[in-house]
DRENGU-814325 format. One record per residue (C-alpha): residue in three letters; x, y, z. Coordinates in pm, whole numbers, plus 50000, padded with zeros to 5 digits. Example, Ala and Ser with C-alpha at 12.3 -4.5 7.8 and 13.67 -1.06 7.14 Angstrom:
ALA512304955050780/SER513674989450714/
//
This chain:
UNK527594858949802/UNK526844868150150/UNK522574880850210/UNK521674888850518/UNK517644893450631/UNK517674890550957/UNK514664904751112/UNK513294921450821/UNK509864900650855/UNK509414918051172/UNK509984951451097/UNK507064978250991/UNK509085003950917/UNK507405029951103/UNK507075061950875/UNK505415094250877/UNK502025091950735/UNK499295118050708/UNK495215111950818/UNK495155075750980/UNK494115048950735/UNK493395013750852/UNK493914979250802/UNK490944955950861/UNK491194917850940/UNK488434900050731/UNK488134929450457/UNK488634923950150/UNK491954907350037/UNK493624919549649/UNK497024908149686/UNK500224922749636/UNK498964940949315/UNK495934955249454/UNK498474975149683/UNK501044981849490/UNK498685000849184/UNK497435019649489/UNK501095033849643/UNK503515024349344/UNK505885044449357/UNK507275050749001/UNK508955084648973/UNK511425073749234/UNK512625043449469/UNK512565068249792/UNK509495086649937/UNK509135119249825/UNK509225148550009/UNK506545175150050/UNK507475205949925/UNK507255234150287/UNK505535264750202/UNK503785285150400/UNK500715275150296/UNK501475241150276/UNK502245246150666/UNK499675268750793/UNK496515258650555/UNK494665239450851/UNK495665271751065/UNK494525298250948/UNK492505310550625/UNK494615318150267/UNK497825319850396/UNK500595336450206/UNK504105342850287/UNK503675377250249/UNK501145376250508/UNK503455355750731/UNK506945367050626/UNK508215355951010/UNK506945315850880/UNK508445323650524/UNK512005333950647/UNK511785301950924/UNK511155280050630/UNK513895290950437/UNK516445286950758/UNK515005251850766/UNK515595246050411/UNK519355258050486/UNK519605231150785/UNK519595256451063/UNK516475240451289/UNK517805257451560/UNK517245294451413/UNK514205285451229/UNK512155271651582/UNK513545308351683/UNK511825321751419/UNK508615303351456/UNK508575313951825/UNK508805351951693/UNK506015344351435/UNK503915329751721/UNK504535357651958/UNK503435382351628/UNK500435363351513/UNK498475339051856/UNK496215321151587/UNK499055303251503/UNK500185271651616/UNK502745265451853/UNK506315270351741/UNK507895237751851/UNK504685222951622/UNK505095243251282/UNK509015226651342/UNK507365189251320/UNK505095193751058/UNK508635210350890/UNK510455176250966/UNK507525153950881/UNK507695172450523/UNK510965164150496/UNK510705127750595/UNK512775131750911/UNK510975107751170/UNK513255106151503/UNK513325150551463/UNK510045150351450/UNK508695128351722/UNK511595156251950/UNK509865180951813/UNK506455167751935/UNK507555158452235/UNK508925196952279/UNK505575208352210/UNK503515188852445/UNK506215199152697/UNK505515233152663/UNK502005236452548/UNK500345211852733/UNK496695228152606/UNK497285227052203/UNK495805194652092/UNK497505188351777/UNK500835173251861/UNK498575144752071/UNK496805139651734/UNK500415137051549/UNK501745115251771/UNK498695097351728/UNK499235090251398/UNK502375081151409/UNK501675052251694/UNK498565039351494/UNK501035038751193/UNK503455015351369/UNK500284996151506/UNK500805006651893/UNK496715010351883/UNK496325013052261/UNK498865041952227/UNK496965057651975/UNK493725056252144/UNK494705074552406/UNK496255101652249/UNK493355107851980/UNK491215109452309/UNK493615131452514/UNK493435151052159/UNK489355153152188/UNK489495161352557/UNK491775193452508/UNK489595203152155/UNK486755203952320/UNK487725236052508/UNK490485250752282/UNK489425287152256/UNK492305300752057/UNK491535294151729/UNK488285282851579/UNK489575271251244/UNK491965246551438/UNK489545236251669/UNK487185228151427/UNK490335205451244/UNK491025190351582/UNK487745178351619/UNK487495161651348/UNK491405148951373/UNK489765133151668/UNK486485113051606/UNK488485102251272/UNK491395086051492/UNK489245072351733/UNK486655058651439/UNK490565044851280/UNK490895024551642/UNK487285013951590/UNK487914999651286/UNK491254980351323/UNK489254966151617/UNK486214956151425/UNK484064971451682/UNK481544984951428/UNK479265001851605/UNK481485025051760/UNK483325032451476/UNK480115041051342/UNK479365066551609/UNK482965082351598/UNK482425083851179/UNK479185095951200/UNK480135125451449/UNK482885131451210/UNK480615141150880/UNK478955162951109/UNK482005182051132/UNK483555175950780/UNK480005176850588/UNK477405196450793/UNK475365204350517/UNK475985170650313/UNK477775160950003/UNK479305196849863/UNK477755216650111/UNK480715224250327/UNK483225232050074/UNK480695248249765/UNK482285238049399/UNK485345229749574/UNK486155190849633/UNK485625181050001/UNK488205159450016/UNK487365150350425/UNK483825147350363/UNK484475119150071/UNK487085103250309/UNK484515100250608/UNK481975086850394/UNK483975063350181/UNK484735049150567/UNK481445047550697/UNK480165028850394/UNK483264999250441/UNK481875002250884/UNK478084998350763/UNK478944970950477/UNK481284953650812/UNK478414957551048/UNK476084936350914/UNK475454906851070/UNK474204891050728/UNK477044868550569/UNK475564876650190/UNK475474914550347/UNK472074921350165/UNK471194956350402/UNK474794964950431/UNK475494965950045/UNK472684989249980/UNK473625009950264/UNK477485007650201/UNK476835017749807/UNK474905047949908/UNK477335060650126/UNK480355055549812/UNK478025074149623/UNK477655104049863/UNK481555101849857/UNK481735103149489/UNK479495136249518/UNK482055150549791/UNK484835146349551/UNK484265132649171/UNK487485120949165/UNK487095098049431/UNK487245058049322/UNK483765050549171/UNK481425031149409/UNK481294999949210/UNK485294993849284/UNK484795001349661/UNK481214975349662/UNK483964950649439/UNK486754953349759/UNK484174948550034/UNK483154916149823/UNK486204900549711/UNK485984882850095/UNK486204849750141/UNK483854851250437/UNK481214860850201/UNK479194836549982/UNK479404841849627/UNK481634872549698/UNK484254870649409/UNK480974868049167/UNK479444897049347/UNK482914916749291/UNK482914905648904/UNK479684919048862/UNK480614956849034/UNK483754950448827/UNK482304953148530/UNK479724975048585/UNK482365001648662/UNK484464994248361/UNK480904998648141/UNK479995028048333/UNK483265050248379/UNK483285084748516/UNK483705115648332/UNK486855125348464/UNK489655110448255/UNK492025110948590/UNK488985088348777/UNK488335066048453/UNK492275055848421/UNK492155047348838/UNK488715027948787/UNK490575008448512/UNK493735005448733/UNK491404990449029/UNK490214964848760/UNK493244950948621/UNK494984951048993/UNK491484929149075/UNK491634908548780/UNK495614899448887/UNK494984894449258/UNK492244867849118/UNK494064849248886/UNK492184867948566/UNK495764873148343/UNK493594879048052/UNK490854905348221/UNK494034921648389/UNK495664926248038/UNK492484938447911/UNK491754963648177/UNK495624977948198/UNK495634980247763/UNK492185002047828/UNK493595020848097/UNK496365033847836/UNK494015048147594/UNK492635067947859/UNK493685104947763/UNK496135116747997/UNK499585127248012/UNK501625096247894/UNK503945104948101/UNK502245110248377/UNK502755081248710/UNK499215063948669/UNK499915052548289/UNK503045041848404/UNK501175020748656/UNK498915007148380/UNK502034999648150/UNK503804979148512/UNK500084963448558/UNK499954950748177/UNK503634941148156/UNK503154916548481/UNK499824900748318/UNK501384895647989/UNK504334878148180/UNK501044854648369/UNK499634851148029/UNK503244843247894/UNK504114862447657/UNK507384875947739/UNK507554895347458/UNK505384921447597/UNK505834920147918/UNK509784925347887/UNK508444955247668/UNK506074971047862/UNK508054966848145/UNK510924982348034/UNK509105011747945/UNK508365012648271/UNK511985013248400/UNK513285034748149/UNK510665064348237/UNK511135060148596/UNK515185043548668/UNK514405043349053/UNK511115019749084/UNK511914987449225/UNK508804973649161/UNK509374973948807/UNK512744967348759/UNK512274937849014/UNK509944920948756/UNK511994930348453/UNK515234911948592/UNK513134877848680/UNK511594880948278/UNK515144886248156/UNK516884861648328/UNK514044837448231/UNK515004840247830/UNK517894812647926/UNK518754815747495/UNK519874849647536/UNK523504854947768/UNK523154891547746/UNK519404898447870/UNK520874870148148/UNK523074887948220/UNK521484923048236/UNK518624905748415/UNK521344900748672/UNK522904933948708/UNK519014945348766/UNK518664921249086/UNK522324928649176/UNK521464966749210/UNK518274962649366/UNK519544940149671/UNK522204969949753/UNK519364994849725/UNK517824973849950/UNK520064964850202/UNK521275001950194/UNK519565022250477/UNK517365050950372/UNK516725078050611/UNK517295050350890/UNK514665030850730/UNK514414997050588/UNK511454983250377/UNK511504947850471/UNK508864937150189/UNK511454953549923/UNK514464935250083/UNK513024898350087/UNK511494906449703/UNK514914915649591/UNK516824892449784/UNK514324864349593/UNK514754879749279/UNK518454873649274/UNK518294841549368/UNK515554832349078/UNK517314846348838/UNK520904835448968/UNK518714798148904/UNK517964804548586/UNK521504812848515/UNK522654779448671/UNK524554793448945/UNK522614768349194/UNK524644772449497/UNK524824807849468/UNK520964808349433/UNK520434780549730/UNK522534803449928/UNK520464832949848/UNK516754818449832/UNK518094799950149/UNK518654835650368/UNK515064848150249/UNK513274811950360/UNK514854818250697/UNK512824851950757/UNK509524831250827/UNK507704849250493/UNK507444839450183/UNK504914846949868/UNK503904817049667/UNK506374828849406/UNK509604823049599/UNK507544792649711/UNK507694782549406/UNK511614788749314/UNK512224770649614/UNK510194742049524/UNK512644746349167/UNK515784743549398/UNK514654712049577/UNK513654694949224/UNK517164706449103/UNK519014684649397/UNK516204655949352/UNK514374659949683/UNK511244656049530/UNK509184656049901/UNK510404688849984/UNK509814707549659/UNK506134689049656/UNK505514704250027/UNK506964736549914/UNK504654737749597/UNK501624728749786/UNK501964753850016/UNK502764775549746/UNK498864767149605/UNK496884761449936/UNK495214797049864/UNK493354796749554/UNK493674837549520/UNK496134862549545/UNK499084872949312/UNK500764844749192/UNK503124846948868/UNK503734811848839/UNK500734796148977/UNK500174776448631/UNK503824763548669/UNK503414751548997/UNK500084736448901/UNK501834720148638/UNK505064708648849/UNK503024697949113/UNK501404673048870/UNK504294661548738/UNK505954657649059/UNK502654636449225/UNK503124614748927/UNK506984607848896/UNK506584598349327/UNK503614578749251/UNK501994600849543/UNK498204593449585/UNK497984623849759/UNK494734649849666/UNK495664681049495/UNK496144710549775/UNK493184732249884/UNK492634761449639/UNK495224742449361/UNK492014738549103/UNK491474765748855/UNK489894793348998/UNK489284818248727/UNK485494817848720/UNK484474813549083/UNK486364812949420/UNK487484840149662/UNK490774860549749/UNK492594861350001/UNK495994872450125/UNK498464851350099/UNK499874841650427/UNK503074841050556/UNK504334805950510/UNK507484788150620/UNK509234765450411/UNK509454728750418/UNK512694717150607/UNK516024730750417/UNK518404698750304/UNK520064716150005/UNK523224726450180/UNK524854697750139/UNK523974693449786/UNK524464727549690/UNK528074727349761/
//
């Protein structure tokens, strides 16, 4: 069985993403749950695309577009649809010449091929436009994006203030200018951020609400949601909390809270305040921080907002808390509330309640539910790895039953090839090393050990590794008696007391065990005591594993 990784731990895959978002060293730290009820992606295993219109195109442009209004746009559209670029940019350049508000040609083309997914087109298509329209701001503010996306930060700096620079005397159109603006102090507050220099990302945020929110929560946009006001605000409120010098963060968490709030009145269906306070305090930096967090925890789950769509995400934030903190039971809870929520059942966020409660019932373990809920999961939505990634390790763990075995196997089987089959010219290196690990659990529990030393072998060789495969490598080592490396391997598996960890009680357990067969005096690994009541989370980090001997005794 031949898997090959190389070089997937490096890779980011760079995609095409819309408004900047940011990753901050020292925030707050939920694990590989917390992330995935945020983005999972259950209707289908590749990123959808965005459905062109013209107003899906020209709605930062100009006011209530229609494509009767702009039948030149419409008729481009539909000779992009039919995979002539060529004659649709021809198009564009006609509808350009007809109507000056709009953007450039060469730029309604990129936004075309970022709605379709279609990075390297794209980034031609920008490149086209700042060629030949050296004055329009918005393809530096695209391209600034897309170089803070793959973390080229100095890159992106310069083009969100190349983007300001040429905004700040853009005469053509008001209604863009205004957008580019605000494109710009929000990409320059992003830069800010990912820096942790506070203070300006303060300023740039700041500027940016006066733009988005001139008249304050709902005053820009009337009864409709202001989507960019809540955004700004929900930011400035994480840059305050970050920007005070206090380690408990007395000042900042009053200031932060208010500022949630006055994104909550922006848009009601943004996440309640409580969950964002929780985030900010589930630090390790920050005393008594995972008690702070259980107490805005629960205050949201007693206090849930109106909006049915808003309660079921509150609830999802919980149980996604509750699992990146070792809390199987809360999780469970908070997922089984989450379905009695009344939305469509079929609709992607129960789904991610039914994934969130089938992964805590497998912690708690009861496999019964968990290969039920999970299933459900899987069956509704064929495509999502996620899922079906978890269903294959609980099937292949019921060693009494051949058939779920062996099902459990075709599951892992099908997601490697997904894996290691390119989409779009992408690669999701996080999806490739989980399947890869998968397989090689499950060919374990099927007692296929050198196929599963081969296999758990190529994924230890990337450099990364969650506490899980920790863990099934720490199984591998027991399996040919070297008892030092799968002790090593298990205590790095436990040196962080947080984070999402399936088989944290195992290792705990096997760990024991293993201390007590080797008569090893050794003291239990930083973070290995029980941690359900008090404690901190953190990401897990990359870890390497202990030195490899098993190829001799896998053979």
């Amino acid at each position: 069985m031949s898997i090959s990784l190389r070089g997937e731990a490096q890779k980011t895959g760079a995609g095409l993403r819309g408004p900047v978002s940011v990753c901050r060293s020292g925030a707050i730290r939920w694990g590989f749950l917390a992330l995935l009820a945020g983005v999972l992606a259950l209707v289908s295993s590749k990123q959808a695309k965005a459905q062109i219109t013209v107003e899906s195109l020209l709605s930062k442009s100009v006011s209530d577009p229609t494509k009767e209004q702009y039948k030149d746009v419409d008729r481009a559209i539909k000779k992009f649809t039919n995979r002539d670029a060529e004659g649709a940019l021809d198009t564009l350049t006609i509808a350009k010449r007809n109507n000056p508000k709009l953007p450039p040609a060469e730029m309604m083309l990129a936004q075309m091929w970022i709605m379709a997914n279609q990075a390297g087109p794209a980034r031609n298509a920008l490149e086209e436009c700042v060629k030949n329209n050296p004055e329009d701001p918005e393809a530096y503010l695209v391209l600034g994006d897309l170089a803070f996306s793959d973390r080229r930060v100095a890159e992106a700096e310069l083009l969100f203030a190349k983007a300001e620079q040429l905004a700040a005397v853009f005469k053509e159109n008001a209604k863009r200018k205004n957008d580019f603006m605000g494109r710009s102090e929000a990409g320059l507050a992003a830069v800010a951020e990912s820096r942790e220099q506070w203070d300006n990302a303060k300023t740039y945020l700041t500027n940016w609400l006066k733009i988005v929110d001139p008249a304050g929560p709902g005053g820009i946009a009337g009864p409709t949601p202001n989507t960019s006001g809540a955004n700004a605000h929900d930011r400035l409120g994480k840059v305050i909390f970050h920007a005070d010098p206090d380690l408990k963060k007395a000042t900042g968490t009053q200031d932060a809270y208010k500022e949630f709030k006055l994104a909550v009145a922006d848009d009601p269906k943004s996440i309640s305040a409580d969950i964002s306070m929780a985030q900010l305090f589930e630090d390790p930096k920050i005393p008594d921080g995972h008690e702070m967090a259980k107490k805005f925890i629960t205050h949201a789950v007693l206090h849930p907002p109106v909006d049915p769509a808003t309660q079921l995400a509150t609830l999802l934030a919980a149980a996604s808390w509750a699992l990146g903190t070792n809390q199987a039971d809360d999780a469970f809870n908070y997922a089984s509330q989450a379905l009695t929520v009344p939305v469509d059942s079929k609709a992607k966020r129960t789904l991610e309640a039914k994934f969130l409660m089938g992964v805590a019932a497998r912690m708690k373990g009861d496999t019964k539910t968990a290969e039920q809920a999970l299933q459900e999961v899987v069956t509704a939505a064929p495509g999502n790895w996620q899922a079906s990634n978890q269903l294959a390790q609980v099937l292949a763990e019921q060693k009494t039953d051949k058939e779920k075995q062996q099902r459990g196997l075709e599951i892992a089987m099908n997601n490697q090839a997904a894996a290691q089959a390119s989409n779009g010219g992408q690669r999701d290196p996080t999806r490739a090393i989980e399947s890869a690990a998968t397989l090689g659990w499950v060919l374990f529990q099927m007692n296929r050990i050198p196929e599963a030393d081969q296999v758990t072998k190529a994924v230890m060789d990337t450099g990364v590794a969650s506490p899980d495969i920790l863990y099934y490598r720490a199984r591998q080592f027991q399996e040919h008696s070297q008892t030092k490396e799968a002790i090593l391997s298990l205590k790095a598996a436990l040196s962080n007391s947080r984070g999402f960890f399936v088989h944290r009680v195992d290792a705990k357990e096997m760990l024991a065990s293993l201390d007590k067969d080797s008569g090893s005096s050794d003291d239990a690994p930083a973070g290995s005591t029980d941690t359900s009541k008090s404690g901190t989370t953190d990401k897990t980090p990359a870890t390497k594993a202990p030195a490899d001997s098993t190829d001799k005794g896998s053979k």
